[in-house]
N, C-alpha and C positions, 0 to 999 in steps of 0.2 A: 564734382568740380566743374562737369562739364566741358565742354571748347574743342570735341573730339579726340583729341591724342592725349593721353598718357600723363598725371599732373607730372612724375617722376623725368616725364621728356621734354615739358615746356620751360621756356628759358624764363626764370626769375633775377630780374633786371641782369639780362643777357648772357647767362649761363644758364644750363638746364639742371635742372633742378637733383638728379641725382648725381652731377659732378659735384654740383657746392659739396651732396652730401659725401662724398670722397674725399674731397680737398682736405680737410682738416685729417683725416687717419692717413694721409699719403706724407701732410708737414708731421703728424707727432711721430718722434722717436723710438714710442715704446711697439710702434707697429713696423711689420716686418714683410707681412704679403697681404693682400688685400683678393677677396674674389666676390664678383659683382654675378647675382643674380636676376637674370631679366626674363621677358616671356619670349618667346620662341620668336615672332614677327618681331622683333628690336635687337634682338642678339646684333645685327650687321650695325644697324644705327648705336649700338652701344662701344660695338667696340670703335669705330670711326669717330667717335666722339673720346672717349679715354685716349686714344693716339694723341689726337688735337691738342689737349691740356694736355698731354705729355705724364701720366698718369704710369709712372712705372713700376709702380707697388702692386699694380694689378695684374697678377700674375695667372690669374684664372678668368674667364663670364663664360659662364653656364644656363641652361635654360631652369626656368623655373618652372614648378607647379600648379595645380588649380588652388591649394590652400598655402597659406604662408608657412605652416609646418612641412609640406613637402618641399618649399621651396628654398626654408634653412639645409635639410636633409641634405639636398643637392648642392648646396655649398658643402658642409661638411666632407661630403665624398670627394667632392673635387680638392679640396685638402691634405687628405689621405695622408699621401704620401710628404708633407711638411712637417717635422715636429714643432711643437707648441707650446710655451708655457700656459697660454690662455688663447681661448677663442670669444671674439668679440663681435655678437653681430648687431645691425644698426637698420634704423628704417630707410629705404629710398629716400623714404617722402617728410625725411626730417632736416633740410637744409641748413640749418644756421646752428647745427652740433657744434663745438669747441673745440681743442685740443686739448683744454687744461680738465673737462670733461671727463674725455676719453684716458688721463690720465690721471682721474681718481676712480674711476671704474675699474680699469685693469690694475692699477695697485689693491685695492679694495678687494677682488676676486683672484686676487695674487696669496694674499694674506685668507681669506676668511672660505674662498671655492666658489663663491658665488655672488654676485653684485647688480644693483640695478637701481638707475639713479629716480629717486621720486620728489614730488611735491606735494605739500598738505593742500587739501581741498578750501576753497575761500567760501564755499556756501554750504549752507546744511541739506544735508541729501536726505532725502525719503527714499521708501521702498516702496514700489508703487503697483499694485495690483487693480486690471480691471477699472483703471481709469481714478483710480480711491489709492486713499496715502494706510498703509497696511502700518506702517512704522515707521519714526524719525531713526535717523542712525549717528552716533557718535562720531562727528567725524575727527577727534581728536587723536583715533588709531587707525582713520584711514587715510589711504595717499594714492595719488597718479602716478603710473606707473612708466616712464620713459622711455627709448633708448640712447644710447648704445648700453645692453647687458652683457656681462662677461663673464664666462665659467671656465675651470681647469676642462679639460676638453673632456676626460673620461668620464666625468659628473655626467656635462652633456651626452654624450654617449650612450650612458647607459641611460636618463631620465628618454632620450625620443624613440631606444630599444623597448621603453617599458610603458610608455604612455607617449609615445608618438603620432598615434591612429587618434589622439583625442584633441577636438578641434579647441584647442588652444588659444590665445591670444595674443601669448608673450612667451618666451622661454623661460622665463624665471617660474612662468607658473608648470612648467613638467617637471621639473627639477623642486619644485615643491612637495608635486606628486607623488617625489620619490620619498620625501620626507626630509630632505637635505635644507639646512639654511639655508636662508636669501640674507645676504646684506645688504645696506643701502646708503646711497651716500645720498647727497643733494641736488636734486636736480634744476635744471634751470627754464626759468618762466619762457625766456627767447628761444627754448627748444623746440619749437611746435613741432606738430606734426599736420601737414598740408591734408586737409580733409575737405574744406567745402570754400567756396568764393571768398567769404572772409576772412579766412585765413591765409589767404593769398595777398588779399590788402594789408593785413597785418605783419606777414614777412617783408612784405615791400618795403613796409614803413622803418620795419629795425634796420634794414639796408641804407636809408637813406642818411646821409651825411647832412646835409640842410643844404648845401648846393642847389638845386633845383636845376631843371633843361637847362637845356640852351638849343636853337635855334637858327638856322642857315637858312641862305637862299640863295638856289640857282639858276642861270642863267644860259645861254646854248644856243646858236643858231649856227646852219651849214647851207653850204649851197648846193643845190642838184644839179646834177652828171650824168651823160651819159655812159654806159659803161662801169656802171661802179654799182654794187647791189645797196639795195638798202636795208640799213638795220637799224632794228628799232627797241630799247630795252632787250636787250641779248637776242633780240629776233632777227629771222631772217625773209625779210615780208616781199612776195611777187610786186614788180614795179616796173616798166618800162625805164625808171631812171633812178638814180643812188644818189645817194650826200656824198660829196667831196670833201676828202679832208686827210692829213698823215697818217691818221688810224682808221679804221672802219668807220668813220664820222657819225658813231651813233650817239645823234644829238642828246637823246634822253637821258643815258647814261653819263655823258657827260653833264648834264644839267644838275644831275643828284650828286656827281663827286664835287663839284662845286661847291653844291648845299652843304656837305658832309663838312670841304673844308672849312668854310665860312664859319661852321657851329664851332669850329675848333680855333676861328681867327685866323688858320693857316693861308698862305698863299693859295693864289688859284690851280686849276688842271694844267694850264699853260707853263708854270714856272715848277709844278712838280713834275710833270710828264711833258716835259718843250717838244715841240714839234722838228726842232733841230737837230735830233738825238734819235741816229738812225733805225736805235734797237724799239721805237716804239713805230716805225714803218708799218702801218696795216695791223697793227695792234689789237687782238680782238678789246674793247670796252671795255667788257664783265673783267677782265682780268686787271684792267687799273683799279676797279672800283673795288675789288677785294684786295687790292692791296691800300687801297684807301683807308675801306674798313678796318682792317689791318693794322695800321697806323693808329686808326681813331681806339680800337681797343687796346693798345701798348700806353697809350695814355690815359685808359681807364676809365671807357665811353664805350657805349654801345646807341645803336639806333634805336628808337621808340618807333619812328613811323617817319613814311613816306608822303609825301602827295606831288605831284606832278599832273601839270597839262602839256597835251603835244597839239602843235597849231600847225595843222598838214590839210592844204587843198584836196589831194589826192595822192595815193588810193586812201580806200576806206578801212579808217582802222582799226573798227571796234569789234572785227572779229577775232582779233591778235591781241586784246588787251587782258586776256586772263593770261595767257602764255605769258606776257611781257610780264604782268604781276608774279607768273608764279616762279620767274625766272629772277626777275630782281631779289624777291625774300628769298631765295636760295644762293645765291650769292653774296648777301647780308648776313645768310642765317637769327632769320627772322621768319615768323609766323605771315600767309599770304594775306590775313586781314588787316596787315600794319603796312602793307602797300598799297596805295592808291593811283591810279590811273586814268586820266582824260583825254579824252580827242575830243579836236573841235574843227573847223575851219573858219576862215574869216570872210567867206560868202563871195571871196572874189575881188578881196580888196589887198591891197600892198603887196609886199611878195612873195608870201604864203599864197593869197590869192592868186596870183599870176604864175605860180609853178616855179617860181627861183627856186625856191628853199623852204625847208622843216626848221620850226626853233619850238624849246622847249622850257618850261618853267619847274622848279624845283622847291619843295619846302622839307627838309629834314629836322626831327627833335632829337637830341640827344641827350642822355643821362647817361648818367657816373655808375660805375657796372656797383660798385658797395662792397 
């Protein structure tokens, strides 16, 4: 998939990508506890993320293993002690599961011991040895194999006691091993499973309502002060002089909540956070602008990207411009390549030039979370 982190971590239009895969077993009915396996460096980031969405089905996250079988195993155990009529496990990296799904798989392995939803193949498979087609295959009796798969638990039990150590693919196939039915119901084309770039563009796409962005622009200037520090995108940057202003007058952040409003048509920073209104006295910024975002996601928007210029004489900014980026996408929660960041000066002309004052310019895109 590439992009550094984890596809399971990255947010697919502004959720990450293994909450979507939650959300639907946390709305269906027929599920009752949920436990989330991740790798040891995410456990903290995982569960800090299940809080967020409010995710209370999630009664276990445990670490996982080097193979995917060790890694059901370690669910199963954390289980233990719940009883069960069925245990249902499902991939991370299968975002756009259903509920109506999950709710013919667990009837399905309710009724028959064992369940797992597939698709008939649209092309003719070969067998291919050595670079040479060995044999066409009938694929009239073959099919892809999904998840979410569901088995009475003791099935499971005893199939990963007896063929557990075998590097596996899917559950449904140790539970073969044992010689036990599989059923299967029908699975669904929109269920992918995130494996390489394209598939990332094509989740995107089943998300999309036809809406398309939308677009803000902000705007920002403050006057400099003695005695007042200055800051700049959640920074706090050495200066002989500060911006003046009811809140910690950081112009930049202000410039993007603007933006943010505008993509939304809302009123300005002014008339959400008035300067008349003692409780935002020295306000830190970053914390309107998460309440912003805040806003902008209860209406079912999330930020695609940033871009911002900052037009400052002096001091010199562009040693504080990754901090200020990595500071905004954390506050956003967003990815640091969806913020962008400029300094410039205006060579000594008007009142950037002359040392009055910092102003800053803002362009936010927004999409519909889907």
């Amino acid at each position: 998939m590439g992009g550094g982190k984890p596809k399971q971590f990255r947010a697919l239009r502004g959720i990450p990508v293994f909450i979507r895969a939650i959300m639907p077993f946390q709305a269906a009915n027929c599920v009752k506890a949920i436990c989330v396996v991740v790798s040891e460096e995410y456990l903290h980031s995982a569960r800090e993320m299940i809080e967020k969405y409010h995710l209370d089905k999630v009664v276990r996250i445990v670490k996982g293993g080097h193979e995917r079988q060790h890694s059901v195993q370690s669910g199963l155990v954390a289980l233990e002690d719940r009883s069960a009529d069925i245990v249902v496990i499902h991939d991370g990296a299968r975002p756009l599961v259903t509920e109506a799904l999950i709710e013919d798989v667990v009837m399905a392995a309710y009724t028959h011991g064992a369940a797992v939803p597939v698709l008939p193949l649209p092309d003719t498979v070969k067998l291919v040895g050595e670079g040479t087609v060995v044999r066409s295959l009938a694929r009239s009796h073959l099919r892809l194999a999904q998840t979410p798969q569901a088995f009475h638990p003791s099935l499971l039990k005893e199939a990963y006691e007896r063929h557990g150590r075998h590097g596996a693919t899917d559950d449904a196939w140790l539970v073969e091993e044992c010689g036990y039915p599989v059923h299967t119901v029908e699975g669904r084309t929109d269920n992918l499973k995130l494996t390489c770039a394209e598939d990332w563009v094509v989740a995107d796409k089943l998300l999309d309502d036809g809406s398309g962005p939308r677009v803000g622009m902000g705007y920002d200037v403050h006057r400099l002060a003695a005695s007042r520090p200055l800051i700049l995108g959640g920074i706090r940057i050495p200066s002989d002089l500060g911006l003046d202003g009811h809140s910690d007058a950081d112009v930049l952040v202000h410039a993007v909540i603007d933006a943010m409003l505008g993509a939304l048509a809302l009123p300005d920073i002014g008339q959400q956070f008035p300067d008349s209104d003692p409780a935002y006295r020295g306000v830190d910024s970053c914390v309107l602008l998460d309440r912003t975002n805040q806003l902008l996601r209860r209406q079912g928007w999330y930020v695609s990207n940033v871009d911002c210029t900052l037009a400052a004489e002096s001091p010199r900014l562009s040693p504080f411009i990754a901090k200020m980026r990595a500071k905004l996408a954390g506050v956003l929660r967003v990815e640091e390549e969806q913020v962008g960041i400029k300094a410039t000066t205006t060579e000594g002309l008007g009142f950037v030039g002359q040392r009055e004052g910092i102003c800053a310019w803002s362009v936010v895109m927004i999409r519909q979370i889907g």
